[in-house]
TORZAVEX-519514 format. One record per residue (C-alpha): residue in one letter; z, y, x. Coordinates in steps of 0.001 Angstrom, whole numbers. Layout:
+----+---------+---------+---------+
| aa |      c3 |      c2 |      c1 |
+----+---------+---------+---------+
|  A |       Z |       Y |       X |
...
+----+---------+---------+---------+
This chain:
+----+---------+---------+---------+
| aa |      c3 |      c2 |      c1 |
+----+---------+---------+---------+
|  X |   35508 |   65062 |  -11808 |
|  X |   32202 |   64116 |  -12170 |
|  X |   30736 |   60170 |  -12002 |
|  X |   28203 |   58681 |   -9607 |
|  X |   25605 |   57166 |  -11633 |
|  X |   25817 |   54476 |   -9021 |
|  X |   29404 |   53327 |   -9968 |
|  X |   28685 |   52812 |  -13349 |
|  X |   24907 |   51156 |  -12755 |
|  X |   25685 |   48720 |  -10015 |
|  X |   27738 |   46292 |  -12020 |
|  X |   24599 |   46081 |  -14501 |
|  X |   22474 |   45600 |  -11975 |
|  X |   24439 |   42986 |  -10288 |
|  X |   25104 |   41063 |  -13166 |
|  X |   21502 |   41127 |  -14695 |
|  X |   19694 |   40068 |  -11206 |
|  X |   21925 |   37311 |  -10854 |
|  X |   21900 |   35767 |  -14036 |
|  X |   18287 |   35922 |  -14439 |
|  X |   18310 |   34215 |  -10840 |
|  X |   20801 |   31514 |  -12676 |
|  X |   18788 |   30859 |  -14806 |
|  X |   15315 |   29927 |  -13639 |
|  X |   14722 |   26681 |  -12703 |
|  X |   14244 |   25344 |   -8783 |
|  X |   11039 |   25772 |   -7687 |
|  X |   10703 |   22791 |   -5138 |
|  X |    7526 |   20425 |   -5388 |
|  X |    8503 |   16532 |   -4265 |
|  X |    7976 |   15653 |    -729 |
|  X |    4957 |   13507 |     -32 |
|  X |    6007 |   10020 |     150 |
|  X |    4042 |    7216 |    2317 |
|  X |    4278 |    3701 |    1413 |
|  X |    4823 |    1196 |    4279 |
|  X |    3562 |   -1787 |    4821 |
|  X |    5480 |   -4808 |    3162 |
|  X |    6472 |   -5970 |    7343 |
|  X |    8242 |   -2835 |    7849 |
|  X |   10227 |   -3628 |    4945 |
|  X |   11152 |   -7391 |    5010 |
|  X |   14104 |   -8102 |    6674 |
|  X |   13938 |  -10307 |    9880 |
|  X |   14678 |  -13681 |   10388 |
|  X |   15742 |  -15056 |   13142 |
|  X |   16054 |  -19222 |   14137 |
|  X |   19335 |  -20672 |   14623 |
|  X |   20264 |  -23949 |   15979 |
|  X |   20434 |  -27240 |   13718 |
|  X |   24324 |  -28365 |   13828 |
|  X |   23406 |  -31446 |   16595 |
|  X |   21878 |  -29638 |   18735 |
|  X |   20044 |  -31124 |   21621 |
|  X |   18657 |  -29319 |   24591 |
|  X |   14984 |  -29370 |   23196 |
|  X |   16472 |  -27492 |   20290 |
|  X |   17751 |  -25277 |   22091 |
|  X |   14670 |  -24311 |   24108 |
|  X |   12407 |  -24489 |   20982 |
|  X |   15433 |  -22104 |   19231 |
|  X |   15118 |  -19825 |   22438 |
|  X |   11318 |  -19321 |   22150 |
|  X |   11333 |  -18710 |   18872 |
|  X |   13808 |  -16605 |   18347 |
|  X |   12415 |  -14585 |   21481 |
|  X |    8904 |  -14519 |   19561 |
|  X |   11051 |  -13256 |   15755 |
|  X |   12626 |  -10409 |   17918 |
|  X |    9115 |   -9092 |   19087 |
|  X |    7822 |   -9256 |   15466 |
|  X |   11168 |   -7566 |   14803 |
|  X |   10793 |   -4708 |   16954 |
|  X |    7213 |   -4732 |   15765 |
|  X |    8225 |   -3611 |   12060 |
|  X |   10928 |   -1257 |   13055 |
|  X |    8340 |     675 |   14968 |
|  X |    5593 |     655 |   12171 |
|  X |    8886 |    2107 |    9856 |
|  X |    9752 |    4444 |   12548 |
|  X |    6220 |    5388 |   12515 |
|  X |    5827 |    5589 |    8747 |
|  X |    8571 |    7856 |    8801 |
|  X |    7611 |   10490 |   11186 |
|  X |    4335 |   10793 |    9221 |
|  X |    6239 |   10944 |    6603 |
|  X |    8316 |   14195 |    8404 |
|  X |    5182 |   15576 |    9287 |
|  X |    3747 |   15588 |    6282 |
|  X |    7126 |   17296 |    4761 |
|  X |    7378 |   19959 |    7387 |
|  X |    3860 |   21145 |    7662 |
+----+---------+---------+---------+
């Protein structure tokens, strides 16, 4: 009964095209990286009230802390920002 030269090539091949796949390296370049600024990255502070606290501390306390949350917000949308360039730049 005669052979198919198939049967008896098609291991070989198999085994030589994946171990030469194996054994190259990956061929991925690094994603571009953007630095953000330094008040996307600080973490925010917000004012809290002195142990006696009076009523004038708690309005000063109120404003300020209402004026830290807008900076807040601020830097989490120049991060957000920094990192959808960031995507952009990735996924051309």
């Amino acid at each position: 009964m005669p052979t198919c030269l198939f049967r008896r090539t098609a291991p070989l091949v198999c085994v030589t095209l994946t171990a030469a796949c194996a054994g190259s390296p990956p061929t991925s370049a690094t994603p571009p990286r953007i630095s953000l600024p330094a008040a996307a990255t600080t973490p925010c502070r917000l004012p809290v009230l002195p142990d006696p606290a009076t009523l004038a501390d708690l309005e000063r306390v109120y404003a300020e802390r209402g004026a830290a949350l807008i900076a807040c917000d601020g830097a989490r949308r120049l991060a957000l920002e920094g990192l959808a360039a960031e995507r952009a730049l990735a996924d051309p």
